[in-house]
C-alpha positions as CSV (number, residue, x, y, z in Angstrom):
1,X,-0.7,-3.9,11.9
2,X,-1.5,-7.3,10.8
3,X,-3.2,-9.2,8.1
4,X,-6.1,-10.0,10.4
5,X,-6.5,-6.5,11.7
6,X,-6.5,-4.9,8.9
7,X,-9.3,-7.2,7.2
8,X,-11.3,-6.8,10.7
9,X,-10.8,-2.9,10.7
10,X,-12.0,-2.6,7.4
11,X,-15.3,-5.2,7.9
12,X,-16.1,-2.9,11.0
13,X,-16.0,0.6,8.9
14,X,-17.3,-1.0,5.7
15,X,-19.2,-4.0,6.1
16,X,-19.0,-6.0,3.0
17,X,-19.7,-9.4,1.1
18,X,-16.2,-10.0,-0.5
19,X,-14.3,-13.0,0.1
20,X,-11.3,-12.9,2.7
21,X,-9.4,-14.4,-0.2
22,X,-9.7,-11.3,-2.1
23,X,-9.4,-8.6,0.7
24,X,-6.0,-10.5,1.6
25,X,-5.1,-10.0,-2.7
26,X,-5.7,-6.1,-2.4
27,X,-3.7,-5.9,0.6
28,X,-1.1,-7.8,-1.3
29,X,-1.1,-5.4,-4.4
30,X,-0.8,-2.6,-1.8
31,X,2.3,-4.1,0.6
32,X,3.8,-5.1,-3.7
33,X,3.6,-1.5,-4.6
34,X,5.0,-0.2,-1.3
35,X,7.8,-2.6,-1.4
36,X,8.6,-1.8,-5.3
37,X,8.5,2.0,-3.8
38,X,11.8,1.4,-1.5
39,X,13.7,-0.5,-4.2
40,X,16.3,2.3,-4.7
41,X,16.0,3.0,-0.7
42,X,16.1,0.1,1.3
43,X,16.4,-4.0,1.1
44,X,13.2,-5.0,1.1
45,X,11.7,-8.3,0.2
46,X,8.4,-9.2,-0.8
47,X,6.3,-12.3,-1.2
48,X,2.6,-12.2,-1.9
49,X,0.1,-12.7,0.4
50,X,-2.6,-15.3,-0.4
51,X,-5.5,-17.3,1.7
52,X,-2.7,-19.7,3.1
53,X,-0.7,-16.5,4.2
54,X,-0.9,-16.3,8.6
55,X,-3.4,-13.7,9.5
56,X,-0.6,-12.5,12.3
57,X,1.7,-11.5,9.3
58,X,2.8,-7.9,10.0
59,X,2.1,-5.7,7.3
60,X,4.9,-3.5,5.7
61,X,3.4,0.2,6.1
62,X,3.8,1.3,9.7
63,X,1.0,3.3,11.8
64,X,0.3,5.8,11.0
65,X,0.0,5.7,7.4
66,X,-1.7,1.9,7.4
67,X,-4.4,3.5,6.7
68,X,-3.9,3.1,2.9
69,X,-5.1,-0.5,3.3
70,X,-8.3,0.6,4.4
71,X,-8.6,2.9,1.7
72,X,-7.6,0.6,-0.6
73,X,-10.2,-2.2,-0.2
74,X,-12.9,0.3,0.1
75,X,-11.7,1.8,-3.5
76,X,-11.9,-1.9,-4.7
77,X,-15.0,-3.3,-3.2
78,X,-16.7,0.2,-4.5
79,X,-14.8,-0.6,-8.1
80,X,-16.4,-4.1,-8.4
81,X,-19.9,-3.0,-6.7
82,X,-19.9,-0.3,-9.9
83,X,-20.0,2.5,-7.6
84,X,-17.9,4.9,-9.2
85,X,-18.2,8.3,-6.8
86,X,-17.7,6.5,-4.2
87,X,-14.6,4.5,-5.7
88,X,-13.4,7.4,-6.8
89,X,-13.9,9.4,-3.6
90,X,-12.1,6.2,-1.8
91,X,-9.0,6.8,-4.4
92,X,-8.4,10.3,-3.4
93,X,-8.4,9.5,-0.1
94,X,-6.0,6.5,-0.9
95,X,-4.2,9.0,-3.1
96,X,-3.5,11.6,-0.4
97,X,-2.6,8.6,2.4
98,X,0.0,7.0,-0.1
99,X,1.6,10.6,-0.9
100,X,2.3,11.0,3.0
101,X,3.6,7.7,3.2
102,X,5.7,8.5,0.0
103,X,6.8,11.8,1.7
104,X,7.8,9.9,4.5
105,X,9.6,7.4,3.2
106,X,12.0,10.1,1.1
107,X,12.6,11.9,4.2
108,X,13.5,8.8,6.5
109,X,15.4,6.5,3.3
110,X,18.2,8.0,1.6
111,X,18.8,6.6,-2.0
112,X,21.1,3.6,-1.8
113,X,22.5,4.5,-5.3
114,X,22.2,7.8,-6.8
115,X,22.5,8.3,-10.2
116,X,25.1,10.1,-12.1
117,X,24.2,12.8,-14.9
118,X,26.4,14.3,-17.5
119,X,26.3,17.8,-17.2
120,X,28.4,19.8,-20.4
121,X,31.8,18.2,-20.3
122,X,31.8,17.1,-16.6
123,X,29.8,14.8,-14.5
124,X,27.5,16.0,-11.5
């Protein structure tokens, strides 16, 4: 999925007044957190997206959890419209897409570097 999909995926479920500006911010925060997610997992860079960022970037979640970015904004544009049921109906749903995604993620990326712990006398 793309920047500009999922901005125009989002307008079509939830039509809204906020500024493309801040949409592409909340879709930043969510592609920051995913990437700070696979640290320990995989190489992963990430730079923030902003208003001069190409709307045909790719996004970093894959189908068919990208659905977290649609969650996402709606949780925000509820947040800052003071519409707390809803918001907080939006963050369960947002809640439950990430965990998938998290499940996912520790079934397909093995840790890169697994700790050590001291067990007794020896080392595990």
């Amino acid at each position: 999925m793309t920047l500009e999909q999922a901005v125009a995926l989002f307008d079509a479920a939830c039509p809204n007044t906020a500024p493309l500006a801040l949409k592409v911010r909340w879709i930043s925060e969510v592609d920051a957190l995913f990437a700070a997610s696979l640290t320990s997992r995989a190489d992963v860079s990430f730079d923030e997206y902003d208003e001069t960022t190409p709307a045909d970037t790719d996004l970093l979640i894959p189908a068919p959890h990208d659905v977290v970015y649609g969650h996402y904004l709606a949780m925000q544009i509820y947040r800052s419209l003071g519409e707390t049921v809803r918001a907080n109906n939006a963050a369960e749903r947002f809640n439950a897409a990430w965990y998938e995604l998290q499940n996912r993620v520790s079934r397909e990326f093995p840790v890169l570097h697994a700790a050590k712990w001291k067990v007794g006398d020896g080392h595990v």
